[in-house]
TORKOL-4160 file (C-alpha; in steps of 0.2 Angstrom, whole numbers, padded with zeros to 4 digits, m for minus):
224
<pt num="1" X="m0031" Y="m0070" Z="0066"/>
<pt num="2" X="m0016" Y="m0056" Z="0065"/>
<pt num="3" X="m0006" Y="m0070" Z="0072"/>
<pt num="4" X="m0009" Y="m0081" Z="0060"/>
<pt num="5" X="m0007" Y="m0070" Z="0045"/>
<pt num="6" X="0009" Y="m0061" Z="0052"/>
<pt num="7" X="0014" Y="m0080" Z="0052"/>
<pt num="8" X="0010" Y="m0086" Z="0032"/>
<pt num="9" X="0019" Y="m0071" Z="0028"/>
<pt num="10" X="0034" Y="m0077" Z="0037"/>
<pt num="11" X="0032" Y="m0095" Z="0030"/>
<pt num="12" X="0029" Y="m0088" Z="0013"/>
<pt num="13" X="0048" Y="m0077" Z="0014"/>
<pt num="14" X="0056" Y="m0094" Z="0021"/>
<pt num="15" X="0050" Y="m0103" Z="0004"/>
<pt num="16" X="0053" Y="m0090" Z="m0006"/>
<pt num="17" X="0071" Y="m0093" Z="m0002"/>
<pt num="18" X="0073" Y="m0108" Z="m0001"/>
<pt num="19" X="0065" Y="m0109" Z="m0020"/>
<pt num="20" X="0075" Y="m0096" Z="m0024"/>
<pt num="21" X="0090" Y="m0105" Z="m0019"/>
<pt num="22" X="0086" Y="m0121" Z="m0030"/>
<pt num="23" X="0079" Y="m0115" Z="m0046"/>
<pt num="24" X="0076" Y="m0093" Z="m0046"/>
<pt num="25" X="0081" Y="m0079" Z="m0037"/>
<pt num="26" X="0075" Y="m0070" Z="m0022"/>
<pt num="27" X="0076" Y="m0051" Z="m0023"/>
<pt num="28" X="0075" Y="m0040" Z="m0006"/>
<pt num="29" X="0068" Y="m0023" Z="m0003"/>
<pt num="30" X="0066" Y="m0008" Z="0008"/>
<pt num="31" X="0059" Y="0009" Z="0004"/>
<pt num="32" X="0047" Y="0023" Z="0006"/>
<pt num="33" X="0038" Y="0039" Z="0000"/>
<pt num="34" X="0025" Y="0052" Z="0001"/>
<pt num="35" X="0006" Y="0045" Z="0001"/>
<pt num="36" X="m0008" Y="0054" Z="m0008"/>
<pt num="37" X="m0024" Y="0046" Z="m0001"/>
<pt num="38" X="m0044" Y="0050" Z="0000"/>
<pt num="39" X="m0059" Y="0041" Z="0003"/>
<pt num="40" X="m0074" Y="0040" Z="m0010"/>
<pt num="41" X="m0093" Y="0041" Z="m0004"/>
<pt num="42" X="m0107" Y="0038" Z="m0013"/>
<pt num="43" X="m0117" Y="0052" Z="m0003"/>
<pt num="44" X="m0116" Y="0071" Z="m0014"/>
<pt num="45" X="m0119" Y="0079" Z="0003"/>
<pt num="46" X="m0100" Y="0071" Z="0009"/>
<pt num="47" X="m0087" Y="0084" Z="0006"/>
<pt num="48" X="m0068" Y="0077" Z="0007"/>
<pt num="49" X="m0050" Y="0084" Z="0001"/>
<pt num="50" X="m0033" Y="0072" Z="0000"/>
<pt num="51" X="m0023" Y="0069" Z="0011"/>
<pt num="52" X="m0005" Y="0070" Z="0011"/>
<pt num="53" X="0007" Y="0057" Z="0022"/>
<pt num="54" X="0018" Y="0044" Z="0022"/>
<pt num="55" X="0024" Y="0024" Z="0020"/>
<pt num="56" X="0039" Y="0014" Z="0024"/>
<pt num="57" X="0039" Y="m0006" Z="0018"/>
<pt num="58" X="0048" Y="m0021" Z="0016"/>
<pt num="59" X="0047" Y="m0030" Z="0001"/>
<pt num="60" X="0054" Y="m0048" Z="m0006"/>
<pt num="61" X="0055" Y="m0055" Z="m0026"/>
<pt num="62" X="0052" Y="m0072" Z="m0031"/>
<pt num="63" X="0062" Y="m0072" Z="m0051"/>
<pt num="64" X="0054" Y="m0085" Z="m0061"/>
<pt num="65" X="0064" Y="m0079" Z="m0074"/>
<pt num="66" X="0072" Y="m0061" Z="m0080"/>
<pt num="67" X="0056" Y="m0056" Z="m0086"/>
<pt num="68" X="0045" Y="m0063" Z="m0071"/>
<pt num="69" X="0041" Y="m0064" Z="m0055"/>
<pt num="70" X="0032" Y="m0065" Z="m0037"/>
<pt num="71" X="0031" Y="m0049" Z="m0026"/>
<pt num="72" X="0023" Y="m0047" Z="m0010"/>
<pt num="73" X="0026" Y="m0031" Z="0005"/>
<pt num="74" X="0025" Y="m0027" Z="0022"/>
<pt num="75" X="0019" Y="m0010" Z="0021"/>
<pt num="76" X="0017" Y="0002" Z="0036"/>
<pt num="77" X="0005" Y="0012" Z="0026"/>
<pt num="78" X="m0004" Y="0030" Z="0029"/>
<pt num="79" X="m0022" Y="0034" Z="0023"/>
<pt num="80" X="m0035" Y="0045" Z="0023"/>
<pt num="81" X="m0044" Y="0062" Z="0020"/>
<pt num="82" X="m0047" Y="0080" Z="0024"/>
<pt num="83" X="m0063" Y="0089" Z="0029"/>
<pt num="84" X="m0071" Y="0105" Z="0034"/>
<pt num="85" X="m0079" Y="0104" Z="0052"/>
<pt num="86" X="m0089" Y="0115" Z="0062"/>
<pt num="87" X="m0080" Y="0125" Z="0075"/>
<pt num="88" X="m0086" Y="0121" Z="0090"/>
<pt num="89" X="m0082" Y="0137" Z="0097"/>
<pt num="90" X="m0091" Y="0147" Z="0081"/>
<pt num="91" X="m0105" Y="0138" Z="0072"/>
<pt num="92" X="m0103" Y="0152" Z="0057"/>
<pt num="93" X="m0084" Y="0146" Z="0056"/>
<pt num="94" X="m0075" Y="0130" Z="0047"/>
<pt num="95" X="m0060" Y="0121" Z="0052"/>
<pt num="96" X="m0049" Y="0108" Z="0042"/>
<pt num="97" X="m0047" Y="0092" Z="0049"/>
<pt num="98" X="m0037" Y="0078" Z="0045"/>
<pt num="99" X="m0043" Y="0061" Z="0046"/>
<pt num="100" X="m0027" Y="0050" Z="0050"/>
<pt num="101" X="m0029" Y="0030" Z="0046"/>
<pt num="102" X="m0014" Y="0019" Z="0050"/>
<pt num="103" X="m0014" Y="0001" Z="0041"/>
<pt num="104" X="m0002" Y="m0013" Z="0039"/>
<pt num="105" X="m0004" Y="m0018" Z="0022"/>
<pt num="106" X="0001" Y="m0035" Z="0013"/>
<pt num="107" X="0000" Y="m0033" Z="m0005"/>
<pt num="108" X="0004" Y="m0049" Z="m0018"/>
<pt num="109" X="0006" Y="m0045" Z="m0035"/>
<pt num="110" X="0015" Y="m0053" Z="m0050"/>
<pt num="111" X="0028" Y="m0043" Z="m0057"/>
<pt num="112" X="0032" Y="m0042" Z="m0075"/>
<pt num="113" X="0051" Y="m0034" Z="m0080"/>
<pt num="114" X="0054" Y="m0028" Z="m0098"/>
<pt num="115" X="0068" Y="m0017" Z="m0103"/>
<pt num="116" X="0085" Y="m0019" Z="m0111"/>
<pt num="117" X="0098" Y="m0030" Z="m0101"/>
<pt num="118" X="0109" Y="m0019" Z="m0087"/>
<pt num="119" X="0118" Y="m0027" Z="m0076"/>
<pt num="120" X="0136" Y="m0031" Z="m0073"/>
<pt num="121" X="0131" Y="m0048" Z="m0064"/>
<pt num="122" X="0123" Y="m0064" Z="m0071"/>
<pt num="123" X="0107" Y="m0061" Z="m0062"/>
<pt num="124" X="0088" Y="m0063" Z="m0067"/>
<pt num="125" X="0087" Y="m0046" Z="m0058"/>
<pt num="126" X="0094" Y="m0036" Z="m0074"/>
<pt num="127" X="0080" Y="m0027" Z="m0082"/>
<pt num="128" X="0075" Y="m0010" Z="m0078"/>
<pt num="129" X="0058" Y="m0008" Z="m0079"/>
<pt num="130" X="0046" Y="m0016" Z="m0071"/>
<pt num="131" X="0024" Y="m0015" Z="m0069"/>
<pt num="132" X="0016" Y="m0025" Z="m0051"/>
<pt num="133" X="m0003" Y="m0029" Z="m0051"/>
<pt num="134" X="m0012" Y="m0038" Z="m0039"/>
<pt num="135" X="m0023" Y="m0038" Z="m0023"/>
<pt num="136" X="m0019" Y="m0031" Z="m0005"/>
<pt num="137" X="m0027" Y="m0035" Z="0012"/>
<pt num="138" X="m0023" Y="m0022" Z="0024"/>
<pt num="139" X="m0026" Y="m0022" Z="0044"/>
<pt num="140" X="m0031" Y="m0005" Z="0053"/>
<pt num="141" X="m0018" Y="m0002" Z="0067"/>
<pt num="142" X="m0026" Y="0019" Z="0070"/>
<pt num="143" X="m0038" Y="0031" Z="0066"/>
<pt num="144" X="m0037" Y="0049" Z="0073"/>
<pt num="145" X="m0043" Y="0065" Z="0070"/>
<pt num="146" X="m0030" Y="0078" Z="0069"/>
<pt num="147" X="m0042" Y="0093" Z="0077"/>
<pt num="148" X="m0047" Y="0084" Z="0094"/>
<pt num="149" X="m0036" Y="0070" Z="0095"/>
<pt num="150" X="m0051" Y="0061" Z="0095"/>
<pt num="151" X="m0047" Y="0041" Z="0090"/>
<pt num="152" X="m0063" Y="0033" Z="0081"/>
<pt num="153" X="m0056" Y="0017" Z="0074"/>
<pt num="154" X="m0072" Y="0008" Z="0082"/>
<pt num="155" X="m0082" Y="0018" Z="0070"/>
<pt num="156" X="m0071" Y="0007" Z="0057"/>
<pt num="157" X="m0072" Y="m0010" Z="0051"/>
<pt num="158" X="m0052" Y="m0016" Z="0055"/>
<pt num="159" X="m0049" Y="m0027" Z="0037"/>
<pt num="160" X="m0047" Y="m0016" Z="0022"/>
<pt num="161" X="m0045" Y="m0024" Z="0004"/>
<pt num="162" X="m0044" Y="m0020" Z="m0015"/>
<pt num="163" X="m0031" Y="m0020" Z="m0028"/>
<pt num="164" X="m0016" Y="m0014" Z="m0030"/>
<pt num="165" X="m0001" Y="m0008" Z="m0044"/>
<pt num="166" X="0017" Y="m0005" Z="m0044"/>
<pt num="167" X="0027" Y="0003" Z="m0060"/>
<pt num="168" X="0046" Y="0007" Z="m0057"/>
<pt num="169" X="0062" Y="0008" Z="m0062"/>
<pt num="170" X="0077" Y="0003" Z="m0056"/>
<pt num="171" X="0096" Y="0010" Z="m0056"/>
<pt num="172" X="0111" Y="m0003" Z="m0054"/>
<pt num="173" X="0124" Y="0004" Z="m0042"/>
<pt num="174" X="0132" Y="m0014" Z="m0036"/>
<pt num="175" X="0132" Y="m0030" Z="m0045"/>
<pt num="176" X="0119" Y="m0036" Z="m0029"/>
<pt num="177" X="0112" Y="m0017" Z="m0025"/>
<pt num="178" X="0100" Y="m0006" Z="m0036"/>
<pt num="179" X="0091" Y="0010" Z="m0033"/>
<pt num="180" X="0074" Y="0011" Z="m0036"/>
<pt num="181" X="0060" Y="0024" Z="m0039"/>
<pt num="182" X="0042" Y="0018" Z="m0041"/>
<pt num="183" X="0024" Y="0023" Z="m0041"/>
<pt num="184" X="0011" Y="0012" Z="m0030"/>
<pt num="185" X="m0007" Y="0013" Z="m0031"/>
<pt num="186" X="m0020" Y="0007" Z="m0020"/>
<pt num="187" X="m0039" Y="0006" Z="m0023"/>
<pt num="188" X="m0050" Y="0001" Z="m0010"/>
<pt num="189" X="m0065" Y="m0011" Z="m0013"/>
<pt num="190" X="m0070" Y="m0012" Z="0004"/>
<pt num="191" X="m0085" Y="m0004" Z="0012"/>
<pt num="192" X="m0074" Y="0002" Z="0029"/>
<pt num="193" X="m0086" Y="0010" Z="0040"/>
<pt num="194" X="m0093" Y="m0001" Z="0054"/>
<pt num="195" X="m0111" Y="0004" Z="0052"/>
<pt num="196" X="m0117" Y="0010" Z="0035"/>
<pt num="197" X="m0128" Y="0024" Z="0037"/>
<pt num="198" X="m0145" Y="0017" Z="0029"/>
<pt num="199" X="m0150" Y="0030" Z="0018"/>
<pt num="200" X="m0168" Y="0023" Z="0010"/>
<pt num="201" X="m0173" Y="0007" Z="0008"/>
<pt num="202" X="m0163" Y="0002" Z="m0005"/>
<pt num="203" X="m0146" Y="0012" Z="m0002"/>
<pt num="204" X="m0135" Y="0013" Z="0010"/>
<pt num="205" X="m0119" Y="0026" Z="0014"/>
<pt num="206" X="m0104" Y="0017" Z="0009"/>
<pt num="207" X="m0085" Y="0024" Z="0013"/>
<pt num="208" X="m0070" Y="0017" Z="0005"/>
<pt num="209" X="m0053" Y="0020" Z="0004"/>
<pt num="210" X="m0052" Y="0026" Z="m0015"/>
<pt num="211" X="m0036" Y="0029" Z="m0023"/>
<pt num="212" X="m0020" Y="0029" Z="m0011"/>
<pt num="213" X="m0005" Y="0034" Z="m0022"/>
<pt num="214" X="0013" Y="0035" Z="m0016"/>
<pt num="215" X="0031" Y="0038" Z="m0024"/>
<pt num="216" X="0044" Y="0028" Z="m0017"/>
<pt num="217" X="0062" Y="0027" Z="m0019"/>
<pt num="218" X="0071" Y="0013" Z="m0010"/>
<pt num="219" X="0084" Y="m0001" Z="m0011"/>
<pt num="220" X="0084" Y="m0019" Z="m0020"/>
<pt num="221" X="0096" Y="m0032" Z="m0013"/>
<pt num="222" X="0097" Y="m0048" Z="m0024"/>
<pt num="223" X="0105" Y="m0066" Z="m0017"/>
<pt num="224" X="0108" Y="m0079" Z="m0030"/>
């Protein structure tokens, strides 16, 4: 199943250049920044602080125009949350533990550009602004927690989805290079625990990744 996504989204950059070589434009990306992520819980009794990490992607444009577009991302992406635990060695004494989830996440989103006109090429990539939207699918690769080490990733359900947002703006520094600074957000739909604890009959202990947010700052190369 890995296999065979890995390989749409490799059939899916091939036509997007070879579109963008007829009719639009294909932008290219790499980037990265600090991630800000927790889970939600609809148990009161469930206690969890953010969590602090990181993310590096890759990402490629489809231009439709200079004001729209077709973006997707290869996202090597770090989630999860914080939580006070029992010592072990003290029952009266709490620790903070971090509970460290890897994914690789495939986000497609259409883009929208707006902004006045700033390039020194004749590009479709010459607006500053933009604003992303869209959905993500996103594959478990780890799950660790930080206190013992312990890996619990069978306790996980290995497909994550929901929906995702981009809004950034970019700084020209070469006719085909610009800089860019960006905030992405995450929310996750998906239930991600592998066995939801039933809690009465008609409810159930449902974990989801919640809010991931992330500043980036990255690179944009355009071909046209």
């Amino acid at each position: 199943m890995k296999k065979y996504i890995f390989s749409v989204i490799i059939a899916s950059l091939g036509l997007f250049t070879v579109n963008a070589q007829n009719t639009g434009e294909i932008q290219y990306g790499i980037g990265g920044g600090i991630n800000f992520s927790n889970i939600t819980i609809n148990d009161d009794d469930e206690k969890t602080e953010s969590l602090s990490s990181f993310n590096a992607h890759l990402s490629a444009e489809y231009y439709f125009d200079d004001r729209l577009g077709v973006k997707t991302k290869i996202i090597y992406d770090n989630k999860g949350w914080a939580q006070d635990v029992v010592n072990p060695n003290s029952i009266l004494e709490t620790l903070k533990s971090n509970y460290n989830l890897t994914y690789i996440t495939f986000p497609l989103m259409v883009n929208y550009h707006f902004g006045s006109i700033q390039s020194r090429a004749k590009s479709f990539a010459t607006r500053p602004w933009y604003l992303s939207f869209g959905p993500y699918i996103a594959f478990l690769t780890k799950a660790e927690e930080s206190l013992s080490g312990n890996d619990f990733k069978e306790s996980l359900k290995s497909i994550d989805y929901g929906a995702a947002l981009n809004f950034g703006l970019r700084f020209e520094i070469a006719n085909f290079t610009k800089l860019y600074i960006e905030y992405d957000g995450q929310y996750g739909l998906a239930d991600i625990a592998a066995d939801s604890k039933t809690t009465n009959q008609n409810s159930s202990t449902a974990i989801k990744n919640g809010l991931r947010s992330s500043v980036n700052l990255g690179l944009l190369f355009a071909f046209y």
